[in-house]
C-alpha positions in Angstrom: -27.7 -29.5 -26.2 -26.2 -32.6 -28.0 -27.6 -34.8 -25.6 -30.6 -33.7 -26.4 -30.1 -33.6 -30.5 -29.1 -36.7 -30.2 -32.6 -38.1 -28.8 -34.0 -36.3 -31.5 -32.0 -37.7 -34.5 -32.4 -41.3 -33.0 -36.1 -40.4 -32.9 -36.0 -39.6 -36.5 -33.7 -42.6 -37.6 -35.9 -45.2 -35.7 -39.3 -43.9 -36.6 -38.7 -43.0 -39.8 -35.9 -44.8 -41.3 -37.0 -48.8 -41.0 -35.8 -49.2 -36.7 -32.5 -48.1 -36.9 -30.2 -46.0 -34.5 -27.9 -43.4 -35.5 -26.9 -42.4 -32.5 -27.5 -45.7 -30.2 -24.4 -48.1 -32.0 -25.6 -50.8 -29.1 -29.0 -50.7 -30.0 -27.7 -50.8 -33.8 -25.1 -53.8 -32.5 -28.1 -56.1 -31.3 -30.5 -54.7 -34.1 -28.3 -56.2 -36.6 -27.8 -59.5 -34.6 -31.2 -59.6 -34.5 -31.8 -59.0 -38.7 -29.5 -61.8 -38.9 -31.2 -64.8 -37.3 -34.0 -63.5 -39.4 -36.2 -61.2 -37.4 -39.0 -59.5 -38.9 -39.1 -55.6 -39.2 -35.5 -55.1 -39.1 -32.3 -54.4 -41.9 -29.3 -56.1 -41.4 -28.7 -53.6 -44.5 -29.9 -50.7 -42.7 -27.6 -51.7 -39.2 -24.9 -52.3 -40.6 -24.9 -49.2 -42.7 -25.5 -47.2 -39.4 -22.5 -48.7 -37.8 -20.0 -47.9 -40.8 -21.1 -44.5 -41.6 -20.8 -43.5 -37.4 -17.6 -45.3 -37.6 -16.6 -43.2 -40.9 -17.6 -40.2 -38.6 -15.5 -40.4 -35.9 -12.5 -42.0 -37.8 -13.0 -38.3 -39.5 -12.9 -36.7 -35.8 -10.4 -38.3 -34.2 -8.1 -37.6 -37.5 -8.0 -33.9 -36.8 -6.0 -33.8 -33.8 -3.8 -30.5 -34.9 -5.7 -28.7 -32.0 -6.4 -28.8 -29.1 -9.4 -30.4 -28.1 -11.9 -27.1 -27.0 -10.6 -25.3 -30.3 -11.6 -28.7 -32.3 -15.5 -28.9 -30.6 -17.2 -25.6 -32.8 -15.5 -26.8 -36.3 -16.4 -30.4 -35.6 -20.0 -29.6 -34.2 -20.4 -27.1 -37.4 -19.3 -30.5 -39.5 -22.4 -32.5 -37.9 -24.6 -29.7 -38.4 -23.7 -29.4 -42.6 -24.2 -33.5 -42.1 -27.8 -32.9 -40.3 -28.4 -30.6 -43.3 -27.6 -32.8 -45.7 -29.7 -35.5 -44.2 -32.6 -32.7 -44.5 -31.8 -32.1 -48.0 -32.2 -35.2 -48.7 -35.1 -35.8 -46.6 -37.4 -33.5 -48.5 -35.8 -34.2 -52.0 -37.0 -37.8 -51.2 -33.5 -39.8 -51.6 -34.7 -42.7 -49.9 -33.5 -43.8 -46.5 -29.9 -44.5 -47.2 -29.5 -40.8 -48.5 -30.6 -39.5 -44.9 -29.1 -42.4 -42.1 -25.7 -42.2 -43.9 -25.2 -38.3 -43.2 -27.2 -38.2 -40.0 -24.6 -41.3 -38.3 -21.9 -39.9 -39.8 -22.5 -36.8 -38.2 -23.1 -38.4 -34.7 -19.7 -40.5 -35.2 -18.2 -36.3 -35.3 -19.8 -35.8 -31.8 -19.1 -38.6 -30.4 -15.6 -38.5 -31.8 -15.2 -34.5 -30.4 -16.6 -35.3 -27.0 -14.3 -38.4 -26.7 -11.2 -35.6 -27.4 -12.8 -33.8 -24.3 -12.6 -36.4 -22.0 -15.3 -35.0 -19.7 -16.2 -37.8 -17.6 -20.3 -39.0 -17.2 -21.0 -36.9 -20.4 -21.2 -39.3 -23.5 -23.9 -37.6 -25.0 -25.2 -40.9 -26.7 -24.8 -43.7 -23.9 -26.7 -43.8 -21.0 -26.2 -47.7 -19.7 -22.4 -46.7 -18.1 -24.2 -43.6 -17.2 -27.1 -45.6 -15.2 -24.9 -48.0 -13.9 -22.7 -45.2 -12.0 -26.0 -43.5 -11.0 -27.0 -46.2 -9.3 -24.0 -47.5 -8.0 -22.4 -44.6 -6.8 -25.2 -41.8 -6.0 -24.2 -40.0 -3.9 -20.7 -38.8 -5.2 -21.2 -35.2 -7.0 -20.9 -36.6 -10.5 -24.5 -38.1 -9.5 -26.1 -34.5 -10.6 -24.7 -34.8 -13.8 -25.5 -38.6 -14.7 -29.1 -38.0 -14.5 -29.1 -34.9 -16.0 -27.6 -36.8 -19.2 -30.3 -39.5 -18.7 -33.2 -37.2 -18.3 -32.3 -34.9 -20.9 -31.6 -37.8 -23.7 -35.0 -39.1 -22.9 -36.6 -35.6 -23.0 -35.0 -35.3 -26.5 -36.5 -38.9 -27.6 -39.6 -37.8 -26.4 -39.5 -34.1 -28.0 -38.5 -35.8 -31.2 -40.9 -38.7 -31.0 -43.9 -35.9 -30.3 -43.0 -33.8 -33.3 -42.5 -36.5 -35.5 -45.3 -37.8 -35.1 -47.3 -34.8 -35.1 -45.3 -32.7 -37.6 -43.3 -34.6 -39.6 -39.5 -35.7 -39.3 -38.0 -32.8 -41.6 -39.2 -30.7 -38.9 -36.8 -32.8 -36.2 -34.1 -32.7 -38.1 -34.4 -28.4 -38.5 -34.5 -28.4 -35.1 -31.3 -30.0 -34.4 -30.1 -28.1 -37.5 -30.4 -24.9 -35.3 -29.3 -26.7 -32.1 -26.1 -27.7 -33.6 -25.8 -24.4 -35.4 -25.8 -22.5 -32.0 -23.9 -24.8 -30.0 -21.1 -24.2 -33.0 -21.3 -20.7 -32.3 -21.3 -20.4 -28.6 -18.3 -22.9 -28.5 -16.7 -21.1 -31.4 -16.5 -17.4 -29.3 -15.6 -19.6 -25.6 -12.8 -21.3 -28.0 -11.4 -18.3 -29.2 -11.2 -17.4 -25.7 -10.1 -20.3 -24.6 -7.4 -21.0 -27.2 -5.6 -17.8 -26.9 -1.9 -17.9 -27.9 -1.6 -21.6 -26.1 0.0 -23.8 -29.3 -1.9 -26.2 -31.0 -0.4 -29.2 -28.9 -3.5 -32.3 -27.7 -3.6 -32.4 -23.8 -2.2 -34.8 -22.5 -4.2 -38.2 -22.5 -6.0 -39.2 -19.2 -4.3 -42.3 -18.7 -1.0 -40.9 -19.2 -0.7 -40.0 -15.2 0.3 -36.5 -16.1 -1.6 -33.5 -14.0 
């Protein structure tokens, strides 16, 4: 599911917001690189502004660490949603471009930040080249299901987004991944309870520590 809101948001963000990412920091990376030698139909302003306010987001996520990582996913997925709805708010109050891509990164900077914490390998969410690049290299080894599934359903989001968009407006997108986020908060919230249980509020230990 926020594989999928994220196609959508970075449907919104490019076709609405000047050709700018809020989920895709390499596209945003080359985007401004390319604003700066002076290419048409692109903001260095609006890049760059994409690339602080995910950065801001996930500095936020990766600041909370008094939990443990599966207890830490519903809060910080309920965080992106009130940042989706903000971006909406602002959307149809007619702010102006700024007052929607700053809430909307921020709020993918909180998933990537969360998914990051959970260390679940092949599932970025957001990046797909790494993702393609095992795929191919390695297909047959049973994280291959997963890497296209992640590719596939990012795309299916871009497209979902791009159709409604176009069709229906981008305050429509953005309620969509408004309830996505809103359910994925509360199914995680229930598995986290049962998850959590008494266990202390301790991080796991980090994969490259060589600890089981």
């Amino acid at each position: 599911m926020l594989t999928f809101a994220s196609g959508l948001v970075d449907s919104v963000s490019f076709l609405g917001l000047g050709q700018v990412f809020v989920a895709n920091m390499t596209g945003n990376v080359v985007f401004l690189g390319f604003a700066l030698a002076g290419a048409g139909g692109l903001s260095a302003a609006g890049s760059a502004t994409a690339l602080a306010s995910f950065l801001g987001g996930a500095v936020a996520g990766g600041r909370w660490r008094c939990a443990h990582p599966v207890r830490l996913f519903a809060p910080l997925v309920a965080g992106q949603a009130a940042l989706v709805g903000v971006g909406l708010a602002a959307l149809a109050g007619g702010l102006g471009r700024y007052a929607v891509l700053v809430p909307l990164a921020a709020g993918m900077g909180l998933q990537n930040a969360v998914v990051h914490r959970l260390a679940l390998p092949d599932l970025t969410t957001t990046v797909v080249t790494r993702t393609l690049t095992g795929l191919a290299a390695d297909p047959w080894r049973p994280a291959g299901m997963r890497r296209g599934l992640s590719v596939a359903v990012l795309a299916c989001g871009a497209l979902a987004g791009g159709l409604l968009h176009t069709g229906a407006g981008p305050g429509w997108v953005l309620a969509l991944v408004l309830v996505l986020l809103a359910g994925v908060a509360a199914a995680a919230g229930r598995q986290g309870g049962r998850a959590g249980g008494p266990q202390p509020d301790v991080p796991p230990p980090s994969p490259d520590s060589g600890q089981p």
